[in-house]
C-alpha positions in Angstrom: 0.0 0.0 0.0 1.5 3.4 -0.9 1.4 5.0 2.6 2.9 2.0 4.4 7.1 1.6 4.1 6.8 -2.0 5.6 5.4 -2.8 2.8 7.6 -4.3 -0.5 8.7 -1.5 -2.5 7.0 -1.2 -5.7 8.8 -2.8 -8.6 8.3 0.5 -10.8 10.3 2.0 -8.1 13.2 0.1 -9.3 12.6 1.5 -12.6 12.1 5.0 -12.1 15.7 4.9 -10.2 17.2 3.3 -13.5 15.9 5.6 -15.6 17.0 8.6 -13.5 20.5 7.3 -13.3 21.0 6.8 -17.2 19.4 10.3 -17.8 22.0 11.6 -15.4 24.8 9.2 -17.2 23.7 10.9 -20.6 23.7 14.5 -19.3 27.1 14.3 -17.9 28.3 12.2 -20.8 27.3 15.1 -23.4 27.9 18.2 -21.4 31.9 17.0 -20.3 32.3 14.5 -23.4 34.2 12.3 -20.6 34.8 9.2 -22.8 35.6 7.2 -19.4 32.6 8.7 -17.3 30.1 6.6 -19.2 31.3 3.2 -19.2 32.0 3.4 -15.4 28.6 4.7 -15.0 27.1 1.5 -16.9 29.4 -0.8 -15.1 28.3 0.5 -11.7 24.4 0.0 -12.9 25.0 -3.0 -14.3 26.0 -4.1 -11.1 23.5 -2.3 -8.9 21.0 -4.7 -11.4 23.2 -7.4 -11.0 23.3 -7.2 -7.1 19.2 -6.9 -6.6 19.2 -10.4 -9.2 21.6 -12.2 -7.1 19.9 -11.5 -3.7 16.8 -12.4 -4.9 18.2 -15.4 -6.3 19.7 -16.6 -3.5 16.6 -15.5 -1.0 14.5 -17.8 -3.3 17.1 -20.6 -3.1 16.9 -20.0 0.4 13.0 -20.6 0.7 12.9 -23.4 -1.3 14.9 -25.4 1.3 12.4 -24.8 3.8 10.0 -27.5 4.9 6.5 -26.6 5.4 3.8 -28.4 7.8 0.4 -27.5 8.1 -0.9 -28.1 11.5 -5.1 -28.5 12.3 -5.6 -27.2 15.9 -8.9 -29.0 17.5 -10.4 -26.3 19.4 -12.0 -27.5 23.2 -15.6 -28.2 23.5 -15.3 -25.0 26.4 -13.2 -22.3 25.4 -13.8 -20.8 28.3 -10.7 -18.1 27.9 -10.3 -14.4 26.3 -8.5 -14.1 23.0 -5.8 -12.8 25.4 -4.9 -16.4 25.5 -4.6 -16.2 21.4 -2.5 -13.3 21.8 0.1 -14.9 24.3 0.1 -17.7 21.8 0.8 -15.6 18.8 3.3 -13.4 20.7 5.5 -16.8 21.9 5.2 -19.3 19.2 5.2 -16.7 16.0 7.2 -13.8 16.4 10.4 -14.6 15.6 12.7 -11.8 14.8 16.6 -12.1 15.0 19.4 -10.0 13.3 21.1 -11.5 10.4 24.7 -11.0 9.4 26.2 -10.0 6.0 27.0 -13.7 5.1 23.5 -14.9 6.1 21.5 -12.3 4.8 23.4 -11.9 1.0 25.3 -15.6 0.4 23.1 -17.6 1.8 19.7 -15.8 1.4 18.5 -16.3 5.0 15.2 -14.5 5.4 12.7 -14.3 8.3 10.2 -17.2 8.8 6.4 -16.3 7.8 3.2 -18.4 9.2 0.2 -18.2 8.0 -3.5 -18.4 10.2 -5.9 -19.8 8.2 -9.6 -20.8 8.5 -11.4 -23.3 6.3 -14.7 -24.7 5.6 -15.1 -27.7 3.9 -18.6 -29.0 3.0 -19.6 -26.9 5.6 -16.9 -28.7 8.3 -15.0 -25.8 9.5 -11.3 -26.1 10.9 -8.6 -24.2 11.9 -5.1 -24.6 10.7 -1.5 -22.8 11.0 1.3 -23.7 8.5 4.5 -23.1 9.5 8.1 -24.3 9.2 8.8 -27.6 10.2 11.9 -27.0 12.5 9.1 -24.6 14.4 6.3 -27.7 14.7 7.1 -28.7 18.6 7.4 -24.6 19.4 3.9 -24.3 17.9 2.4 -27.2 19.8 4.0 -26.5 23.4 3.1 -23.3 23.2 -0.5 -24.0 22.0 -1.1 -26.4 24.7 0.0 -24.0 27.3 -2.9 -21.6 26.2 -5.3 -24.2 25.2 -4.4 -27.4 27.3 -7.9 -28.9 26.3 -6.8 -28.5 22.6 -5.4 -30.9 19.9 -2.6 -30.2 17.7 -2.3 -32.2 14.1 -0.4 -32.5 11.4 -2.8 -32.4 8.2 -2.7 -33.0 4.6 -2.9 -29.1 2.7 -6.9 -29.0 1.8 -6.2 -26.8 -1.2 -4.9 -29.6 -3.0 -8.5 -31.0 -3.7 -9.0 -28.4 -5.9 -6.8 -29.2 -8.7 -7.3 -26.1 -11.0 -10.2 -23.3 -11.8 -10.7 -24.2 -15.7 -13.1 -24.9 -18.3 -12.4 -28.3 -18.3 -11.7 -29.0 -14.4 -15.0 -29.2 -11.9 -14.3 -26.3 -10.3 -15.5 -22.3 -10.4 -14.6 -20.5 -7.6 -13.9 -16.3 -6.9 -10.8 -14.6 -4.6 -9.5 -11.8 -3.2 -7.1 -10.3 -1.0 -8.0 -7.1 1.9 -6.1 -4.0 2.8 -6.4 -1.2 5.4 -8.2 1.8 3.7 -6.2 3.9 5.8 -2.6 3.9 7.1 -2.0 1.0 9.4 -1.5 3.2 12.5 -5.3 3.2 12.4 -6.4 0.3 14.2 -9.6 -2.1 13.6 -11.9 -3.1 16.2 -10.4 -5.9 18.2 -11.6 -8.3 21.0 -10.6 -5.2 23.7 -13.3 -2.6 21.8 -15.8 -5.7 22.4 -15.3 -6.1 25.9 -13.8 -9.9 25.5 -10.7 -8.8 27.7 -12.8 -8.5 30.7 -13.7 -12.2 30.5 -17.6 -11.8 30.4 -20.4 -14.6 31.2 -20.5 -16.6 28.1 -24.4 -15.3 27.4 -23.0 -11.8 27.3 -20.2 -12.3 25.5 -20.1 -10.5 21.5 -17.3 -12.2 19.6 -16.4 -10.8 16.4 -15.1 -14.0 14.8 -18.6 -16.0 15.6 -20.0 -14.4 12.1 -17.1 -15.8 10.0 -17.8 -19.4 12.0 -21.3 -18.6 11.2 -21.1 -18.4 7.4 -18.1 -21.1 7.1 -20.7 -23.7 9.1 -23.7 -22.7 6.5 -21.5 -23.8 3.6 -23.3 -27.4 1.8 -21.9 -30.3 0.6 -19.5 -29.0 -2.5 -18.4 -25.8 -1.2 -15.6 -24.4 0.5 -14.4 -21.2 2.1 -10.6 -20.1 3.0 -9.1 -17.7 4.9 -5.7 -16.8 5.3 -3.4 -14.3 6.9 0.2 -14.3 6.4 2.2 -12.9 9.1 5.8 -11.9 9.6 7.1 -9.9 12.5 8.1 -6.4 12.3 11.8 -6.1 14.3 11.9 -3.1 16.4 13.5 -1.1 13.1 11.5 -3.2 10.8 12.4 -4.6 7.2 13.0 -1.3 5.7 15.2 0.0 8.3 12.7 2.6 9.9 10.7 2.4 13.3 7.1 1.3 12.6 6.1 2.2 16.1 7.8 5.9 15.6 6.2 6.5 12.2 3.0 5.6 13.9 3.5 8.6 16.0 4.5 10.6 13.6 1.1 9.9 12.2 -0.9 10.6 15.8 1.2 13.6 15.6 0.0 14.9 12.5 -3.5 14.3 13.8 -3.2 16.2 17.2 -1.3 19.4 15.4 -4.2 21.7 14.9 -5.1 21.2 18.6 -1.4 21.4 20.2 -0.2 24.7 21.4 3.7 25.2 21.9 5.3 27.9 24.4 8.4 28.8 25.3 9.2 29.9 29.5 11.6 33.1 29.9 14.0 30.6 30.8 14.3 28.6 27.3 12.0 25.2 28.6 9.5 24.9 25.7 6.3 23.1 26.9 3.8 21.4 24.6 -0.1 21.8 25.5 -2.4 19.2 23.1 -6.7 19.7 23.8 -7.8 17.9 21.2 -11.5 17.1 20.9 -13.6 14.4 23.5 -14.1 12.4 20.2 -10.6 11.9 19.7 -10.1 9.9 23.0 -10.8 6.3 21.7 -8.4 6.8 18.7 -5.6 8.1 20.6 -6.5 5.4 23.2 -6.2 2.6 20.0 -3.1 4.0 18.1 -1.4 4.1 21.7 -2.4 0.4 22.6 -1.6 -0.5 19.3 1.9 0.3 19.0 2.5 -0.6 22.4 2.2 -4.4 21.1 4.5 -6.5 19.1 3.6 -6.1 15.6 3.4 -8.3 12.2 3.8 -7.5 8.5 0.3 -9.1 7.3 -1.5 -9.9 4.2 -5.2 -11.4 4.4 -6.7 -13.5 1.5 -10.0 -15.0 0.9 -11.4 -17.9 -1.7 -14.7 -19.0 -2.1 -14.4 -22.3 -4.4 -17.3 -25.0 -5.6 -18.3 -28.0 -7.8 -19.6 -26.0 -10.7 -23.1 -27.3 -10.2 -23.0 -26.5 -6.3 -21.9 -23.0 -7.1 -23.6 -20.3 -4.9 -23.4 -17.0 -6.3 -24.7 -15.7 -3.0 -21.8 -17.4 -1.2 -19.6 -15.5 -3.8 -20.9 -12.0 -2.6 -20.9 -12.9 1.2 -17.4 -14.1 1.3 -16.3 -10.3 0.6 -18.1 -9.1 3.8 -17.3 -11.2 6.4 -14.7 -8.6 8.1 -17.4 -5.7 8.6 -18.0 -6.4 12.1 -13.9 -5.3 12.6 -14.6 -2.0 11.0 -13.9 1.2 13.2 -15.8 4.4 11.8 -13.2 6.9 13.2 -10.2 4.5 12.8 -9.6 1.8 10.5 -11.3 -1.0 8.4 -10.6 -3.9 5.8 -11.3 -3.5 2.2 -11.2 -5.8 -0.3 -9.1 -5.6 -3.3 -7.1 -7.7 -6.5 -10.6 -9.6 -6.8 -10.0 -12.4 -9.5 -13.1 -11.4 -11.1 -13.8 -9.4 -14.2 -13.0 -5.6 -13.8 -9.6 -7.0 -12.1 -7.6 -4.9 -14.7 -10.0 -1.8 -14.6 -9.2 0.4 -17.8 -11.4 0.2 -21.0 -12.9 -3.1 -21.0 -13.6 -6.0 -18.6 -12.2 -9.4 -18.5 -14.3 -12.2 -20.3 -15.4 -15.6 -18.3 -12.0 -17.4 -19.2 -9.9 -14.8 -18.4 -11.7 -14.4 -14.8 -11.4 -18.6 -14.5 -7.4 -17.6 -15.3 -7.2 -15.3 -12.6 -8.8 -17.7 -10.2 -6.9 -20.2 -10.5 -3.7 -18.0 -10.3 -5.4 -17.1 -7.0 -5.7 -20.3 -5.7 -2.1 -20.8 -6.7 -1.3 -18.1 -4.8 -3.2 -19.1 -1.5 -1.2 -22.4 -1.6 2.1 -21.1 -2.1 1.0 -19.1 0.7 2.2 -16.2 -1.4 2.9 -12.3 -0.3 6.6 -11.9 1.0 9.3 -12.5 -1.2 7.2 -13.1 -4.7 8.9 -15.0 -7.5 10.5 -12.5 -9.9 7.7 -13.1 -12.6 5.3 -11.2 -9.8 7.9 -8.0 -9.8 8.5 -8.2 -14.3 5.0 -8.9 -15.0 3.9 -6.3 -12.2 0.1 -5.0 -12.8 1.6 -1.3 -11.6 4.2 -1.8 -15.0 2.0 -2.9 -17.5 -1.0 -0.1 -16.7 0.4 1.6 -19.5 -0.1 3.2 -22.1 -4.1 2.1 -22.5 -5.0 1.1 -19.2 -6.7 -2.5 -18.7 -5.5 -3.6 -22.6 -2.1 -4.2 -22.3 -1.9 -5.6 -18.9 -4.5 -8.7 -19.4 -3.1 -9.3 -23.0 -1.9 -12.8 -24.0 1.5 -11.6 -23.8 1.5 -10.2 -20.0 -1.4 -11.2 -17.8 0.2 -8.9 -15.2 -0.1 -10.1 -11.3 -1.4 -7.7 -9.0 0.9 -5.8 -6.3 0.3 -8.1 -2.4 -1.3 -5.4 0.3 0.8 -5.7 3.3 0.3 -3.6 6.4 1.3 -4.1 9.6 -1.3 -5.6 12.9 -0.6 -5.8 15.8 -0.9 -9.2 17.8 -4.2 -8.0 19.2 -5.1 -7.3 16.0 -4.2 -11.0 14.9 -5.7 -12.6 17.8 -9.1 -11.1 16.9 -9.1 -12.1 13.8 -8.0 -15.4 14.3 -9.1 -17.3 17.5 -11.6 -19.5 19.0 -15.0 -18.7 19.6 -17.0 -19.7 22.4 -18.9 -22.5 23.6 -21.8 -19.9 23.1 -21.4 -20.5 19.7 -23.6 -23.4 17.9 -22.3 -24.2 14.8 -22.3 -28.2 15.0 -19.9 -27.9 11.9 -17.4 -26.4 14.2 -14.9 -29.1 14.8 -14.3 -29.5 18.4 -12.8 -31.8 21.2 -15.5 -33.6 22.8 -13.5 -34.3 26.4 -13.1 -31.7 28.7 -10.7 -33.9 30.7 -8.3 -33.8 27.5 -4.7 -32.5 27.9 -1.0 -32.2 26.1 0.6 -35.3 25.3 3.9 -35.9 27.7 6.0 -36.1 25.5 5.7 -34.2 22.2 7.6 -35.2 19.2 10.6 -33.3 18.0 
């Protein structure tokens, strides 16, 4: 998103500082005619271009050693705890950030682990998963069982892989989509604090925002599925970019509070700062402040609605896309959906016909099982949809030739954020879909495998 530095840099980005650098090289090169100047000029681009090729080379050899396992967590039949519990889990077993030297980082490619928190309905049986590296499996299930000790921890097969392709000739039609923040991510969402879950109400009073996505993922029938993901990776205390994400997000409260903040300077030189903003302004400062406080995660969210072509639900289709309104702050922050694989994807002059849209969903539901939105494969940065918007926009982008990919939204949550978003409801909460662990007397196997 263009207002958020932890996100990827834009590939056109790259371009515009290539083309800056040779008109510089040409003016210099006629105004001094210094024969030498301009093929020391090239060489040092050349290897600027070379450089970005070989860390993103060896950053994707990197990844493709890693060993993925998708876990299914079996929820209790009583969750009788907050998503404060969620939030402890998140904050132990997920956020993993360490410095990496010269020789890690640029010979051998070493990058920071992602996870990904997903949600899944199939036939209407909804589960919970989190895939994550394998050397990571027994950190995940210790700490799982220390939250939820009434919970089970498997390892599953990946579900997406029953759905072969979206084509003309396969069996399935489906629709996807990824979310952003419509504002900058300083701005929080409604989490399970704003809903009173962090006082640990009676279970009758209690107003979880995750029971309507359990609601819709249990109403599913036989032949349809729903996915959610969100992708996480944590945000260091300077972040990826080299900046602090928790300063800029002052900066930001700053540039809010200026037109009420009065400075004055003492006759002995103290300056003292005076801010009386508005009454109405109390619960935002109160979220920005609670949310930087917290650890906080690079995200991107991504959604799939996918059928047997004759179990298709159109409805389904549309609901799908509003299942995140109940996290939606008026004065702050909310999710909107965008890159829809459907047919005014490419915007511009004309739509997208019925096989292009089947195209794009099933580069969609490649993407949700490569688990795709840090570190894209280089096709994703040369066929960029921001580089091929040009000159006619929405012809030249979608042509047999390019087919451009869309640019991943990542912002940054913070793990309350997370936890609300992903966690498990409560026993208030009757969807008999809902996969859950029948014993109460359950607990953590002894001895967990390494």
């Amino acid at each position: 998103m263009a207002d958020n530095k932890a996100s990827s840099a834009s590939p056109e980005i790259y371009i515009l500082k290539i083309a800056l650098i040779a008109v510089v090289v040409g003016i210099l090169y006629l105004a001094f005619r210094a024969e030498i100047l301009f093929p020391i000029l090239s060489t040092f681009i050349l290897g600027w271009f070379g450089w970005k090729i070989w860390v993103h080379y060896v950053q994707q050899d990197f990844i493709s050693g890693i060993e993925w396992v998708l876990l299914e967590i079996i929820p209790p039949r009583e969750v009788l705890r907050s998503p404060r519990a969620m939030e402890l889990f998140i904050t132990n077993a997920l956020y993993h950030y360490s410095f990496k030297g010269g020789k890690e980082e640029y010979w051998q490619g070493a990058v920071w682990f992602w996870h990904s928190l997903e949600i899944a309905s199939i036939d209407g049986q909804v589960h919970f998963y989190i895939r994550t590296p394998s050397r990571l499996k027994t950190l995940v299930e210790t700490q799982m069982y220390a939250q939820y000790p009434q919970s089970r921890v498997v390892v599953a097969d990946d579900y997406t892989l029953a759905v072969d392709e979206i084509s003309p000739r396969s069996e399935w039609n489906g629709w996807g989509g990824e979310f952003k923040l419509i504002k900058h991510w300083a701005f929080p969402i409604n989490t399970y604090v704003d809903y009173g879950l962090d006082k640990d109400p009676k279970e009758e009073y209690k107003v979880d925002p995750i029971s309507p996505v359990i609601e819709f993922f249990g109403s599913l029938q036989k032949g349809e599925q729903a996915w959610l993901q969100m992708v996480i990776k944590p945000v260091g205390p300077t972040g990826d970019q080299g900046y602090d994400w928790a300063e800029e997000a002052e900066e930001v409260m700053q540039k809010i509070l200026k037109p009420y903040t009065r400075i004055t300077e003492s006759f002995d030189g103290s300056i003292a700062r005076e801010i009386r903003a508005p009454k109405y302004y109390d619960s935002l400062i109160d979220g920005m402040n609670r949310k930087t406080e917290k650890l906080g995660f690079e995200a991107g969210i991504r959604v799939m609605y996918v059928a047997k072509k004759e179990a298709f639900n159109m409805n389904n289709r549309r609901n799908i896309r509003l299942i995140f309104r109940q996290y939606s702050k008026s004065d702050s922050n909310e999710l909107l959906r965008v890159n829809s694989a459907q047919a005014d994807f490419y915007g511009g002059v004309f739509t997208s016909g019925p096989k292009t849209v089947m195209f794009l969903v099933d580069r969609m539901l490649h993407a949700y099982r490569e688990r795709h939105f840090f570190h894209l494969p280089l096709r994703h940065h040369i066929f960029s949809k921001h580089l091929w918007s040009w000159p006619i926009p929405g012809v030249l982008e979608f042509s047999p030739l390019v087919k451009a990919y869309p640019h991943p939204n990542i912002f940054v949550l913070c793990v309350e954020e997370i936890a609300t978003l992903w966690h498990f409801p409560g026993q208030i909460l009757k969807v008999p879909t809902l996969e859950r662990i029948e014993s109460k007397e359950a607990a953590p196997p002894p001895n967990l495998p390494t």
